[in-house]
C-alpha positions in Angstrom: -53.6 45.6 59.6 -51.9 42.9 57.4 -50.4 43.9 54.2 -51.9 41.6 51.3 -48.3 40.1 50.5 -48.2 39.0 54.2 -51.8 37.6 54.4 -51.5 35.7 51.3 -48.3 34.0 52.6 -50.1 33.0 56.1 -53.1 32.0 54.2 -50.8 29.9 51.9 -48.8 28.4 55.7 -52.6 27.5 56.9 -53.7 26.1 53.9 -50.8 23.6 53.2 -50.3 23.3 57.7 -50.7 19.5 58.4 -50.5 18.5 54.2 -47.6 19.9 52.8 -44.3 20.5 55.5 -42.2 21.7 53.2 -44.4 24.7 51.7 -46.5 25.1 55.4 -42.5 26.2 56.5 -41.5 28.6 53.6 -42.7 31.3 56.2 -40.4 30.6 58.9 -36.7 31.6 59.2 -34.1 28.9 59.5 -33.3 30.3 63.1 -37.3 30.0 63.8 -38.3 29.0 67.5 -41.8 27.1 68.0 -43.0 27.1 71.9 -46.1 25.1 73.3 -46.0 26.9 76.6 -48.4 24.5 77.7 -46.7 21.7 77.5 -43.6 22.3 77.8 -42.0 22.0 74.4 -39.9 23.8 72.6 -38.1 23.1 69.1 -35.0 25.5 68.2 -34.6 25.6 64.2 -37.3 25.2 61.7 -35.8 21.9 60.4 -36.4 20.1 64.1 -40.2 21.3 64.1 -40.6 20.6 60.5 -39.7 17.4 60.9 -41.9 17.0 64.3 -45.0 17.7 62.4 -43.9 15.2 59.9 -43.9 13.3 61.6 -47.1 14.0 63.9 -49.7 11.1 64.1 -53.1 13.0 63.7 -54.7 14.1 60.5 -55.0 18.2 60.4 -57.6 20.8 59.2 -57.2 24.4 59.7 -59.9 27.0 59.5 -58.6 31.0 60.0 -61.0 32.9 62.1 -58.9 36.1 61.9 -55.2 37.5 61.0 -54.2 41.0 63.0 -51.3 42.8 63.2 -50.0 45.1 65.3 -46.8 46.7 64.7 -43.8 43.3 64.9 -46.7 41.1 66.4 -48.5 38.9 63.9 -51.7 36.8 65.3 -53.4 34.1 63.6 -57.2 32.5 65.1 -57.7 29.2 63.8 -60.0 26.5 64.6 -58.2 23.4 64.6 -59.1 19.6 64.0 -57.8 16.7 64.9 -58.8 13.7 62.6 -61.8 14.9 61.3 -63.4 15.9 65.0 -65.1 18.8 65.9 -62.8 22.1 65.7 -60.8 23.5 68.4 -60.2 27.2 69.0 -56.4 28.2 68.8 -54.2 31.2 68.9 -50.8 31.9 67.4 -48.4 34.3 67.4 -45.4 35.4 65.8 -43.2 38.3 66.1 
């Protein structure tokens, strides 16, 4: 279970994810890590993915589905679109 301190600071990262860079990143620690096992990528320091998603060429919208925590792990359900298309399902995790 999330404490309400916690949720209203992912809330605030998901509301302000693809709009706002510098408040989406307030969460993360300078020595942050973000992984797309999928693909391959991997970005060492919050500064080198904040700027990334600067960057990024697609216009975002987040939804949250669900937040859950379990003990260190911290999992966020989002639906995700891309320039206005039909959402996407996504997971993320943080521990």
């Amino acid at each position: 279970m999330l404490d309400p301190e916690l949720r209203a600071q992912l809330e605030r990262h998901w509301e302000y994810s693809g709009r706002d860079e510098d408040i989406a990143h307030e969460i993360y620690a300078d020595d942050a890590v973000l992984e797309f096992p999928q693909g391959g990528e991997r970005y060492e320091g919050v500064e080198n993915f904040r700027e990334w998603r600067r960057q990024y060429p697609a216009e975002l919208a987040f939804k949250i589905r669900r937040l859950e925590r379990w003990g260190d792990l911290v999992v966020a359900e989002n639906l995700i679109s891309y320039d206005g298309a039909p959402p996407m399902y996504t997971v993320n995790s943080s521990s």
